[in-house]
C-alpha positions as CSV (number, residue, x, y, z in Angstrom):
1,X,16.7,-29.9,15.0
2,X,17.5,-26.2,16.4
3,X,15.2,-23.3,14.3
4,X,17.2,-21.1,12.2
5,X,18.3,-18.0,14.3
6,X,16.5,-14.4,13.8
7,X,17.8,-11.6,11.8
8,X,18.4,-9.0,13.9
9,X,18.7,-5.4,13.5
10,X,21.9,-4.6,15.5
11,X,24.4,-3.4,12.9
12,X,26.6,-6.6,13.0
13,X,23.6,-8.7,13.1
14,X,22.1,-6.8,10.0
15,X,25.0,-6.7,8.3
16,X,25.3,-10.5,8.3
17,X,21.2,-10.5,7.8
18,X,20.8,-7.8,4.9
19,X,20.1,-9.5,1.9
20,X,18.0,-12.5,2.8
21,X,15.7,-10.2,5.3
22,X,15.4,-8.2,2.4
23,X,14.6,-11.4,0.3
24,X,11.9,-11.6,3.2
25,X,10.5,-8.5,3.4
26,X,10.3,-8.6,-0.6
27,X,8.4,-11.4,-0.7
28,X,5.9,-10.4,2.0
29,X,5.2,-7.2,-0.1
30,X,4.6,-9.6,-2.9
31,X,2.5,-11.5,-1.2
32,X,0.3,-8.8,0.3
33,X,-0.2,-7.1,-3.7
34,X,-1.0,-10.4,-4.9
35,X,-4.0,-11.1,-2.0
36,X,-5.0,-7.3,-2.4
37,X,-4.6,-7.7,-6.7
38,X,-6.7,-10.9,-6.7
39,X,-9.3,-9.3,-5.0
40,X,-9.9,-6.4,-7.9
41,X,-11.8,-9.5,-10.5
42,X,-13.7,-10.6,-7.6
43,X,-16.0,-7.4,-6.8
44,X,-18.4,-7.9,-9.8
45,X,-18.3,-11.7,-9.2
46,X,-19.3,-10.5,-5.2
47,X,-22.0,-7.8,-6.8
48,X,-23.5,-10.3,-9.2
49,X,-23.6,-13.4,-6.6
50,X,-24.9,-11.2,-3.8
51,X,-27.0,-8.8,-6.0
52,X,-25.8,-5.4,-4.9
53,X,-25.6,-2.2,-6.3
54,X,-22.9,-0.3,-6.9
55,X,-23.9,2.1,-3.4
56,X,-23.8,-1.4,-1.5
57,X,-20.6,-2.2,-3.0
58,X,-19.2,1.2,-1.8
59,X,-20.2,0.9,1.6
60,X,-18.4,-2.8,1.3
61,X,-15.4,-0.7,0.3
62,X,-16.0,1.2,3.6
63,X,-16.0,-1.9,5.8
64,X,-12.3,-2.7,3.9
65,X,-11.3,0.7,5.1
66,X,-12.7,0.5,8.3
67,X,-11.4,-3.2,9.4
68,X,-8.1,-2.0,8.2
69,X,-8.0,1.2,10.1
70,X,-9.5,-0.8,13.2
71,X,-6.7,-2.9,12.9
72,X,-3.9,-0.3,12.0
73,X,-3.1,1.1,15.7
74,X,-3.1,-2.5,17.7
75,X,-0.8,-3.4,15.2
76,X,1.7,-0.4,15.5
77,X,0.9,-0.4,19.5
78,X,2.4,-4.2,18.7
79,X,4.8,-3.3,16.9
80,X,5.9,-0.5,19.4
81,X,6.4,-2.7,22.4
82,X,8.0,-5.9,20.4
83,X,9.0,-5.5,16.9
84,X,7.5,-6.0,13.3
85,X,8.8,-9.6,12.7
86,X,6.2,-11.7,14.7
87,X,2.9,-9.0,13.5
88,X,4.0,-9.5,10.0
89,X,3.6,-13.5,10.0
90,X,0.9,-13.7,11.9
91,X,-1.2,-11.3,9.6
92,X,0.3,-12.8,6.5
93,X,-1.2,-16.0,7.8
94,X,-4.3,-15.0,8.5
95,X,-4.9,-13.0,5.3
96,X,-4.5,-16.2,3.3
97,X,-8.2,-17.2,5.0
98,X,-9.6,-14.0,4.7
99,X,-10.3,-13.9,0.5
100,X,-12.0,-17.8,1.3
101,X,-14.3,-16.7,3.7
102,X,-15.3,-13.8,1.8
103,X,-16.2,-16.3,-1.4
104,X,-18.1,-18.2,0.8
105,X,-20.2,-15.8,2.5
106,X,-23.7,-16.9,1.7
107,X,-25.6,-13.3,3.0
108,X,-24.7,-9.6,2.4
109,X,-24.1,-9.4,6.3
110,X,-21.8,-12.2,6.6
111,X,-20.0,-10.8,3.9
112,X,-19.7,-7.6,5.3
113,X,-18.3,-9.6,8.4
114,X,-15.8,-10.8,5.9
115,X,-14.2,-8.3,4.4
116,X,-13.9,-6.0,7.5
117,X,-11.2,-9.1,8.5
118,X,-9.8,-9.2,5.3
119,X,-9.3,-5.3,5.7
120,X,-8.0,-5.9,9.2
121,X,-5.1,-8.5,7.9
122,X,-4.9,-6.8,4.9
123,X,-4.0,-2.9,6.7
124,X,-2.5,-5.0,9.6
125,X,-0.1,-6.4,7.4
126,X,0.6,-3.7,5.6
127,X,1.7,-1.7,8.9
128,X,4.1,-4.8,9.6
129,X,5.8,-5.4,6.5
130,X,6.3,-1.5,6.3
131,X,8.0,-1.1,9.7
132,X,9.9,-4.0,8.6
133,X,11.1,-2.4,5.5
134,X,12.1,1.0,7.2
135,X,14.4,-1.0,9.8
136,X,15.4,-2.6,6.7
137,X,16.5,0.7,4.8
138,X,17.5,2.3,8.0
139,X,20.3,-0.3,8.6
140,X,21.7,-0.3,5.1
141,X,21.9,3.4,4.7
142,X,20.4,4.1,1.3
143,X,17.3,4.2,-0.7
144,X,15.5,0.8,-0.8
145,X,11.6,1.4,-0.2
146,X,10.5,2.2,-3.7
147,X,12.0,-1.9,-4.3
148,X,9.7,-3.2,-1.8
149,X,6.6,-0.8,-3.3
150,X,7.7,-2.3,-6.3
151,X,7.5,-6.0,-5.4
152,X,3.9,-5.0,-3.8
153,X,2.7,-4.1,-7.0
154,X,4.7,-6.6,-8.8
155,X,1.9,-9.1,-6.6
156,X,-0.9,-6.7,-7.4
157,X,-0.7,-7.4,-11.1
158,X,0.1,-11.1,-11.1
159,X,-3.1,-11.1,-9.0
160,X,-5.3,-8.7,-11.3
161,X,-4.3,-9.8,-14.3
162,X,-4.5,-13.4,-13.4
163,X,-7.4,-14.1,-11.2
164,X,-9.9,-12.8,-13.9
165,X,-9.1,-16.1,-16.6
166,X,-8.3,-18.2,-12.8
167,X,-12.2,-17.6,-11.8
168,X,-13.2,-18.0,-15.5
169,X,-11.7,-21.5,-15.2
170,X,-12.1,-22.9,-11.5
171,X,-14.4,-20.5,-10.3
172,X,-14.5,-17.6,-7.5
173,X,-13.8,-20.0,-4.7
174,X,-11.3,-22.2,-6.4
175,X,-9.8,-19.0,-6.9
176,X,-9.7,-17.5,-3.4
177,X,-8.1,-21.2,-1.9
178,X,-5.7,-20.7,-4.9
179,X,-4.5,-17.1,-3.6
180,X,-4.9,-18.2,0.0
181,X,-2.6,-21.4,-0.1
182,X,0.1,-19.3,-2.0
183,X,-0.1,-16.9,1.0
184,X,0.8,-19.7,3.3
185,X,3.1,-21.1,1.2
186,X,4.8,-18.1,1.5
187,X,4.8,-18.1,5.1
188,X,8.3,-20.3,5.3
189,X,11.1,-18.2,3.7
190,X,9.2,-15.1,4.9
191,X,9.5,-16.8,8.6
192,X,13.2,-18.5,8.0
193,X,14.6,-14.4,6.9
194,X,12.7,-11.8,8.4
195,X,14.3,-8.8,9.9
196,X,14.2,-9.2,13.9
197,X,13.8,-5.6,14.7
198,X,13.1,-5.6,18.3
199,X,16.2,-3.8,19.0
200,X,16.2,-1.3,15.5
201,X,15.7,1.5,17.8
202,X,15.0,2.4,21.5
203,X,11.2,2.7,22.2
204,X,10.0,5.1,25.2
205,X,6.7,5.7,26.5
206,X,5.4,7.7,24.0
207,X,5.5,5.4,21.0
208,X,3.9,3.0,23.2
209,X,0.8,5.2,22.7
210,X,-2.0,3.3,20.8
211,X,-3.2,5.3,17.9
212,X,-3.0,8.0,16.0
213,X,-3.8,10.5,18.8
214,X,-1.0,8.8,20.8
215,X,1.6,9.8,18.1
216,X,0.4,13.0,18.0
217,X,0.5,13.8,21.8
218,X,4.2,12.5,21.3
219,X,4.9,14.9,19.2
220,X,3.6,18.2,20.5
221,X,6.6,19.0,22.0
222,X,7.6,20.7,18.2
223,X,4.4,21.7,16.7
224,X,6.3,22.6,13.4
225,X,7.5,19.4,12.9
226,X,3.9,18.3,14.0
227,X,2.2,20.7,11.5
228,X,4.8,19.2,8.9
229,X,3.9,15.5,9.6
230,X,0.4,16.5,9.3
231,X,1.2,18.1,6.1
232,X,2.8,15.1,4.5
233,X,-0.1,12.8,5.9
234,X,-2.8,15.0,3.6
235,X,0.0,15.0,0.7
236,X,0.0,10.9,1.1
237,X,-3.8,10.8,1.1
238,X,-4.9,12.6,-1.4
239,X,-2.2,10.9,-3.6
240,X,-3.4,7.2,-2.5
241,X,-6.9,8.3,-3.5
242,X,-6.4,7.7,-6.9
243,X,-4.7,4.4,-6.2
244,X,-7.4,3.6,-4.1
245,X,-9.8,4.1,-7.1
246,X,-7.8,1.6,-9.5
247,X,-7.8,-1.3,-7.0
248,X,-11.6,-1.1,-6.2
249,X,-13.1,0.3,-9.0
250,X,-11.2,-0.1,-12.2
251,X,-13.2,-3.7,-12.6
252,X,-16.4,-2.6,-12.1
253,X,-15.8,0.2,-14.7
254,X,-14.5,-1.9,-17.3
255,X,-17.3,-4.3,-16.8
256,X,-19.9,-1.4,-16.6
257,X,-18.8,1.3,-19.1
258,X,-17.2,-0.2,-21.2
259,X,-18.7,-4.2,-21.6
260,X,-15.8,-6.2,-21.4
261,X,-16.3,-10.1,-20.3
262,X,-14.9,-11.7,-16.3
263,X,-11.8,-12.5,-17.8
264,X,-10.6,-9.0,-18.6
265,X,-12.3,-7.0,-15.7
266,X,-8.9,-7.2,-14.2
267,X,-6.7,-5.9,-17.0
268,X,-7.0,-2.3,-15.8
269,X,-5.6,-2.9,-12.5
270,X,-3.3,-5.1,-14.0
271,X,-1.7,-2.3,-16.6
272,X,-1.7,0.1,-13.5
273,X,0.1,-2.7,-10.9
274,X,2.7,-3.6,-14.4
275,X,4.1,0.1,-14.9
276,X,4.0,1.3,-11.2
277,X,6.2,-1.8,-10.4
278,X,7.9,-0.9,-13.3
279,X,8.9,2.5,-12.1
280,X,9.1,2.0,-8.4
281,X,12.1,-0.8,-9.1
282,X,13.6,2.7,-11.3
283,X,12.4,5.5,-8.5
284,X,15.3,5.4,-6.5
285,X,18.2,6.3,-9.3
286,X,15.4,9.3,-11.0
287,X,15.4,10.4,-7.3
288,X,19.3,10.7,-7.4
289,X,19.2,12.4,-10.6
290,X,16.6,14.9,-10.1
291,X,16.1,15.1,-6.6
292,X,12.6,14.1,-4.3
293,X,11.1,17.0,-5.2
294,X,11.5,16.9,-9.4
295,X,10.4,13.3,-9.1
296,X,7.2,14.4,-7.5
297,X,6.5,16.8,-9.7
298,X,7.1,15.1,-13.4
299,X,5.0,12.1,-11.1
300,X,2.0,14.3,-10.6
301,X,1.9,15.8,-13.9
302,X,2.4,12.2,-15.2
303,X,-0.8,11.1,-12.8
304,X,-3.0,14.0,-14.3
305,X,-2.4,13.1,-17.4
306,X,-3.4,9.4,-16.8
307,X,-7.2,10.5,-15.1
308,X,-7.6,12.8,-17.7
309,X,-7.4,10.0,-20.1
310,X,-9.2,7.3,-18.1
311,X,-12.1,9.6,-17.7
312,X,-12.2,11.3,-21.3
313,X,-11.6,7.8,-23.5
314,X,-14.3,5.5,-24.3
315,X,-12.4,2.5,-25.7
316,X,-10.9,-0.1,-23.8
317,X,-7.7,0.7,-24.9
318,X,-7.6,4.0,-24.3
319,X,-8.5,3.2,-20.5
320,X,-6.0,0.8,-20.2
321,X,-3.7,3.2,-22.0
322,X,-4.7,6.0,-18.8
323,X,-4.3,3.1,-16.1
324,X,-1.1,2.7,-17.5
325,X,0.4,6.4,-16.8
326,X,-1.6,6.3,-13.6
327,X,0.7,3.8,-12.2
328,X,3.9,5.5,-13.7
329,X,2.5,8.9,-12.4
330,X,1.8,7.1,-8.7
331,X,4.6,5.6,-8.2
332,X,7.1,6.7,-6.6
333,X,4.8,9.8,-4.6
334,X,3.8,7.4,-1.8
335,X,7.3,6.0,-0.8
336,X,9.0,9.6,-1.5
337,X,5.9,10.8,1.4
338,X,7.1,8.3,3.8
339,X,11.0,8.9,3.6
340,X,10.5,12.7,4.0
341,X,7.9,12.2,6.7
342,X,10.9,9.8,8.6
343,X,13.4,12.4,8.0
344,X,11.5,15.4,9.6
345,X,14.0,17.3,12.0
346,X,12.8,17.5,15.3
347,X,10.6,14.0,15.0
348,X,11.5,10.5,15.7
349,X,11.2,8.7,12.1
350,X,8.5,6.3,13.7
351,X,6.6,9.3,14.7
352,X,6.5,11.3,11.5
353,X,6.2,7.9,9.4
354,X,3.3,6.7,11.9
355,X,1.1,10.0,11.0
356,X,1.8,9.9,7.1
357,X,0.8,5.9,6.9
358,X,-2.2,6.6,8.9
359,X,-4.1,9.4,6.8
360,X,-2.3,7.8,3.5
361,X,-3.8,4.6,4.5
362,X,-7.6,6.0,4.9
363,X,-7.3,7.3,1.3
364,X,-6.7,3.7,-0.3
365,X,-9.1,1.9,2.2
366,X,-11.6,4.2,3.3
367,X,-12.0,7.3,0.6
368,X,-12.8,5.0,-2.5
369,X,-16.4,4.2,-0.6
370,X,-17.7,7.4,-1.4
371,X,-16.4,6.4,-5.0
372,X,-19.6,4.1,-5.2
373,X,-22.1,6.7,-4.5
374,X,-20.6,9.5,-6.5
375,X,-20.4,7.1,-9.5
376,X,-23.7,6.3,-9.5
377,X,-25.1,10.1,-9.1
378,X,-22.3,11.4,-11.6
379,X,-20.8,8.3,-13.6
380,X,-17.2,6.9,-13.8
381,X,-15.5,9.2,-15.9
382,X,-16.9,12.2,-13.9
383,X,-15.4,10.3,-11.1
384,X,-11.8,9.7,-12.8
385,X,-11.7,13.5,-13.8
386,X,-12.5,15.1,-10.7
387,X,-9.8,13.2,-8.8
388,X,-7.2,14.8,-11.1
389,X,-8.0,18.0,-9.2
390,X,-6.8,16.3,-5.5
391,X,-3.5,16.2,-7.7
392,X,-3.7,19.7,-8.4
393,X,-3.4,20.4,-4.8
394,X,-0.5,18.2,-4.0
395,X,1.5,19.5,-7.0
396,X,1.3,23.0,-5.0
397,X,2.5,20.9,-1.5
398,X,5.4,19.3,-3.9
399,X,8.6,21.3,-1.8
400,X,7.5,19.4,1.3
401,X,9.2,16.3,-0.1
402,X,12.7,17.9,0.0
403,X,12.9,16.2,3.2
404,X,13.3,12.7,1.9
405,X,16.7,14.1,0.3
406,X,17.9,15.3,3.5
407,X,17.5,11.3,4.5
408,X,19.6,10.5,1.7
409,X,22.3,13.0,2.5
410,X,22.5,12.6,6.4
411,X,23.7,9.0,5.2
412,X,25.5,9.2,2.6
413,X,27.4,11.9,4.5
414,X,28.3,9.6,7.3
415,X,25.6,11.2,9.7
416,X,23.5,8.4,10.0
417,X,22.9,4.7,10.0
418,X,26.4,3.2,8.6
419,X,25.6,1.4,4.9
420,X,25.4,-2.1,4.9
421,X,27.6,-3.5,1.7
């Protein structure tokens, strides 16, 4: 029996490919939300079983980040010289044992071990399944990211909002084989559909550099686009911070401030995940109604609003209430940052989209560790206010996202990639 033949990212062969590699990449964003959601109800189980404080759990946090941002470059070096298809199932697959291996872990330093290779499959995939969504969007010629965002957070509520009443019931490793046989599962129609995009775009030496420092010696050839990419790249990470707060935190809150039982530790992550999905699937018609740079700004003032109320409140559903506009207020910011930051003139998309990922990606896996110790020095809703103010900031970097329009013109406009029906 022959194996079904690649998608591939030539216009005839995309054409023919579009919507199941979409179907593909869709469900791999799922599946990444849902590992990274089911992880949110099992920090205080971790804490508890492992009896660590709050400082410990932050420098757990840090190991995420760190495993993630280890793994970040080899996987864009990867992707570089061969394409996002094959890096994308091969982290996928090994996520689905990373979550096990972190229940199991009988000591706190094998369970540090753990979770720095959950962050590397985690971030690794995450670089993938992005790449493979930009080839994605780049072939059809119009707006698609905020979708797969959306099917990402889609997976991190079905995970948070589940896996609290799933532990409750079979316990914390039941729970993790649970989440890591659906990841598997997965595995076949993500394998069967996935964009090939080997031949997306013509890769020279440059973008063969590993690393951050890599992209940005391939880019010093126009230091304002440079300075812009760096730009967007602070823009992405202070706005992730926030984000990076409700998946690692929110639990440990709601359990700690505000004395609610295992079962509904996860419900603030999950009212967060439910109305960013929410919006995200909506982001891309607001965006043609009131431009990349409106829907920033009603976004941010949307996000403020939410901290303020997470860290004022002190009833449950109040907080839930703040979660709630967090995720409206987050999100559509993020994949609005990474169209303008492909769209830079003067920069190869990879390039500019490279540099915004990578400091984006340190503020939702490595700038939630210092979370833990300023929680415990100031207190949660200290915490939740003062990250309104990294807001604040952005709000006055807002025109740098009139780029992402300029994408959106260049195609509709004939100029680039020819849309895919």
């Amino acid at each position: 029996m022959s194996l079904p033949a690649e998608p591939t990212a030539t216009a005839s062969g995309l054409a023919r490919a579009y919507p199941s590699a979409r179907t593909a990449a869709a469900i791999a964003f799922f599946v990444n939300g849902f590992v990274l959601g089911s992880w949110a109800p099992q920090v205080p189980v971790l804490a508890d079983r492992l009896t660590i404080s709050q400082s410990t759990l932050g420098l757990f946090v840090l190991v995420l980040g760190l495993g993630a941002m280890t793994a970040m470059p080899l996987i864009g070096m990867t992707i570089a010289k061969g394409g996002s298809r094959r890096p994308a199932l091969i982290t996928q697959m090994l996520l689905a044992f990373a979550l096990p291996l972190l229940a199991l872990a009988p000591t706190v330093p094998l369970a540090a071990l753990a979770i720095f290779f959950y962050g590397m499959t985690l971030g690794g995939m995450d670089v993938a399944m992005n790449a493979n969504a930009v080839a994605i969007e780049r072939g059809a010629g119009k707006a698609i990211m905020s979708s797969f965002h959306g099917f990402w957070s889609i997976g991190g509520f079905v995970g948070a909002g589940a896996g609290g009443a799933v532990i409750a019931a079979i316990g914390p490793v039941g729970h993790t084989l649970l989440v890591g046989g659906f990841a598997l599962a997965m595995l076949w129609p993500v394998w069967r559909h996935m964009l090939e995009d080997r031949q997306a775009a013509p890769i020279d030496d440059d973008q063969k550099a590993a690393g951050l420092a890599g992209l940005i010696a391939a880019a010093r050839r126009d230091r304002t686009a440079l300075a812009t990419a760096l730009a967007i790249g602070i823009f992405s990470l202070f706005a992730m911070v926030p984000e990076g707060a409700a998946i690692d935190w929110s639990a440990i809150y709601l359990r700690q401030d505000l004395n609610v039982d295992i079962a509904a530790s996860g419900f603030g992550f999950a009212a967060f995940s439910a109305t960013m999905a929410l919006f995200r699937f909506a982001g891309d018609r607001i965006r043609n109604r009131i431009g990349s740079v409106g829907t920033v700004r009603l976004s941010l003032i949307i996000a403020v609003s939410g901290l303020v109320l997470i860290g004022a409140a002190g009833n449950l559903p109040a907080v839930l209430a703040g979660f709630a506009l967090l995720g409206v207020g987050l999100s559509n910011i993020v994949p609005i940052a990474f169209s303008a930051a492909g769209n830079i003139d003067g920069l190869k998309p990879g390039i500019g989209i490279a540099i915004a990922t990578t400091f984006g990606y340190s503020g939702i896996l490595i700038a939630p560790a210092a979370i833990g110790f300023l929680a415990d020095r100031f207190g949660f809703p200290a915490v939740f206010l003062g990250m309104s103010t990294l807001l604040v900031v952005i709000l006055a970097m807002s025109a740098l996202m009139a780029g992402a329009d300029h994408g959106n013109t260049q195609r509709r406009t004939g100029t680039g990639t020819k849309p895919v029906p």
